[in-house]
N, C-alpha and C positions, 0 to 999 in steps of 0.2 A: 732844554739845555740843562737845567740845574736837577732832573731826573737823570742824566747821562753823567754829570757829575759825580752823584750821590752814589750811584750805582759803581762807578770807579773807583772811590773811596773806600766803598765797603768792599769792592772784590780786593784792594790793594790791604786792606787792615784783615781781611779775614786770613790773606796769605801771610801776610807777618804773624798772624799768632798761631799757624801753624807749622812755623818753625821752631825746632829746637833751639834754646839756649844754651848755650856753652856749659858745660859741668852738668847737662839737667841728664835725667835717668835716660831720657829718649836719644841725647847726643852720645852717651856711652854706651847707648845699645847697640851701634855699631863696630864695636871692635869686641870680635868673640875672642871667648873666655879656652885656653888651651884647659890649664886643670879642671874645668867645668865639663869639657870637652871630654876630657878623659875619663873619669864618674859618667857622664853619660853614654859613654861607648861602652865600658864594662858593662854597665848596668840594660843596654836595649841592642849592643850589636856584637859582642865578643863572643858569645854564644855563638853565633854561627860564624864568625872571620876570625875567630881564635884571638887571644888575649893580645896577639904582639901584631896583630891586622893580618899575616897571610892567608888567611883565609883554606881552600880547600876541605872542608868538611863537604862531605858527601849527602844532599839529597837526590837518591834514586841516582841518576845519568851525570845531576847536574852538580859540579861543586861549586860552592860560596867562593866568591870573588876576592883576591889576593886586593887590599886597601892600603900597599903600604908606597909610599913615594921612592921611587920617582917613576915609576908605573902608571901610581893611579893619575898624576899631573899628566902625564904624557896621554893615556886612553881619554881623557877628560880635555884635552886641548889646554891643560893651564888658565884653565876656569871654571873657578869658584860656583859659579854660575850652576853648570852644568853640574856639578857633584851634586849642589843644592836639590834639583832637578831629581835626581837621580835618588836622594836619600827619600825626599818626600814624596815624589810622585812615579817611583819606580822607573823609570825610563834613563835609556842610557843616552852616550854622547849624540848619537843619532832620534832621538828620543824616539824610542824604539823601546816597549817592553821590557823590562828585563828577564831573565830566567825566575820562574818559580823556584822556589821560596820567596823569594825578596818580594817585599810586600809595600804598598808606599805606608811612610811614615807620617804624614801629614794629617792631621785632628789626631798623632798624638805623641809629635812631636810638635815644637814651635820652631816657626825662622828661625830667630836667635840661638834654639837648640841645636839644630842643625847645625847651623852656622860653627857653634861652640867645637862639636863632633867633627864639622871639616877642619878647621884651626887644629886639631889633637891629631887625625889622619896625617895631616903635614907632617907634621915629627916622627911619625913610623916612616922605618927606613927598611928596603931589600939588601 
């Protein structure tokens, strides 16, 4: 009994201290950063979906993907999720491949980067 205890305790204290506190860098980590966003779209995706998101730059057959809202919300079901998806592991709403060039972005981008970069996507408009 007092092994069953002990063992409750400590699964109950190990859960509490892996939660974030209010204000700490982990609880902020969730609300991405648009201007952050923006700096890292210029810098690892404007290149190929053009400065202002429409995209169509031509490799070979296939052109680069138009990223601008209310499009990309719509192709994406209006979730975050699936863009997420989509930046780092290449695959689209069907998680299905996407067209070469697009490459997944994942070990070198981070969540939170990603994240930043869909937050910045929202504010391009068609």
């Amino acid at each position: 009994m007092r092994q069953a205890i002990k063992a409750a305790l400590f699964l109950a204290a190990s859960l509490l201290t892996a939660l974030p506190l209010p204000g700490t860098a982990l609880a902020q980590a969730s609300s991405p950063d648009v201007a952050t966003g923006a700096t890292l779209y210029a810098d690892h995706c404007a290149k190929c979906h053009m400065a202002n998101g429409a995209g169509g730059k031509m490799f070979g057959s296939v052109a680069s993907a138009d990223l601008r809202a209310p499009g990309l919300e719509q192709t994406y079901h209006n979730n975050d999720n699936l863009i997420l998806r989509a930046v780092l592991e290449a695959k689209d709403q069907d998680d299905v491949p996407l067209n070469k060039p697009m490459h997944a972005w994942k070990g070198k981008l981070t969540t939170t980067q990603a994240r930043d970069i869909i937050a910045y996507l929202h504010t391009l408009r068609s």
